[in-house]
VEXDREN-2710 file (C-alpha; in Angstrom, 1 decimal):
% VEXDREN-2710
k/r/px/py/pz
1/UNK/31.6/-12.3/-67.1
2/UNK/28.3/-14.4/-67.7
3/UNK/28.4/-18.2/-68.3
4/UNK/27.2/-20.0/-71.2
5/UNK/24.4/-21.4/-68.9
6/UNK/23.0/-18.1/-68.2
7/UNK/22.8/-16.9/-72.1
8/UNK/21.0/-20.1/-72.6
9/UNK/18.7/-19.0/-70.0
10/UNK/18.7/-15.5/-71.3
11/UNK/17.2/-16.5/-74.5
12/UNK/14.9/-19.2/-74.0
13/UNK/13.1/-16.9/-71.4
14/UNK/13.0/-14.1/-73.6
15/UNK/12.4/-16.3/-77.2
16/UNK/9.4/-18.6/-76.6
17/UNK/9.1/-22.0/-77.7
18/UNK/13.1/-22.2/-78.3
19/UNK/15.8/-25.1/-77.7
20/UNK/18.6/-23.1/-77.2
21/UNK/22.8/-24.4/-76.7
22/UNK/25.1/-22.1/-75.8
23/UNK/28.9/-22.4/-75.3
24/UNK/31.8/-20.4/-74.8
25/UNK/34.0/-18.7/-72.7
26/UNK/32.3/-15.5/-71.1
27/UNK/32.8/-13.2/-73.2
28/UNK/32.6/-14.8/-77.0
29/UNK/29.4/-17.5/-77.4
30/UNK/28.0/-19.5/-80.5
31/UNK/24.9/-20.5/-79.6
32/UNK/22.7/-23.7/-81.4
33/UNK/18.5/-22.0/-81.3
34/UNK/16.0/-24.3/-82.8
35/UNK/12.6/-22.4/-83.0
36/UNK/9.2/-22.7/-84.6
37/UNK/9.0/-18.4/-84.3
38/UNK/11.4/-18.8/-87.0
39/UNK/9.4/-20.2/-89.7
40/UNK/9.0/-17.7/-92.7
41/UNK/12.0/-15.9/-91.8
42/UNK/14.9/-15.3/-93.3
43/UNK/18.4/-16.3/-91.9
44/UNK/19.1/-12.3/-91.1
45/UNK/15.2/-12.1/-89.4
46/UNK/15.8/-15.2/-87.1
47/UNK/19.3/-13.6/-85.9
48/UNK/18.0/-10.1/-85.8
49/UNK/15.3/-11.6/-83.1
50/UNK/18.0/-13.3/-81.1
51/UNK/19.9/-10.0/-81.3
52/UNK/16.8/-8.4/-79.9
53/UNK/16.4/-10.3/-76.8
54/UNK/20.0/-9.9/-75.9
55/UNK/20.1/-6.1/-76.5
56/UNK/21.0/-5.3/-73.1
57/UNK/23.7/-8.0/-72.5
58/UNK/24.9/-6.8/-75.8
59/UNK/25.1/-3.2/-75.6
60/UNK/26.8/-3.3/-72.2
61/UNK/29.5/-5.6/-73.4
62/UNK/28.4/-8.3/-71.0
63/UNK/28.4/-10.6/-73.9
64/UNK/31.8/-9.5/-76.4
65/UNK/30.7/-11.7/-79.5
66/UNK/28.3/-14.0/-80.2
67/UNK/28.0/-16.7/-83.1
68/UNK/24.4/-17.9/-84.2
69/UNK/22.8/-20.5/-85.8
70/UNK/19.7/-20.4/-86.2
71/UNK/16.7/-23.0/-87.5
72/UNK/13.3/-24.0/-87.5
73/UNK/12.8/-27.4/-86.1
74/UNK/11.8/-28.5/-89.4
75/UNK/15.0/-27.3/-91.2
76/UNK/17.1/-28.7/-88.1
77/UNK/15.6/-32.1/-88.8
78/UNK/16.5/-31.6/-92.8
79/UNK/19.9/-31.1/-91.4
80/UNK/20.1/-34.8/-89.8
81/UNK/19.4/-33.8/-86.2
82/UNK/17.0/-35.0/-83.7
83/UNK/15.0/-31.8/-81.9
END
């Protein structure tokens, strides 16, 4: 089992420049990344780069299932949020 903490940790690491919440349960995550990498990309790009850094975690079943929502700092401000 791996905590929310550490998938936090995982990704901001592995993502540069990233605010990154996690919660869940151990095994099932959604997970809040605000990221400037994720300008010009579409929805599908930005979680196919999360997916990327997680590969391993992933593909070992350490994490089961994992929610994402992904945004650019610019978009997460359009959406009433402070960064």
């Amino acid at each position: 089992m791996i905590a929310p903490e550490q998938v936090q940790t995982i990704i901001q690491e592995r993502l540069s420049n990233a605010e990154v919440k996690v919660v869940g349960d151990g095994q099932h995550f959604e997970a809040i990344i605000i990221s400037p990498d994720f300008v010009g990309k579409t929805r599908v790009k930005q979680h196919q780069m999360v997916y990327s850094v997680l590969q391993s975690e992933l593909a070992s079943e350490t994490i089961h299932a994992l929610s994402l929502k992904t945004f650019t700092p610019e978009s997460w401000q359009a959406a009433g949020q402070a960064v």
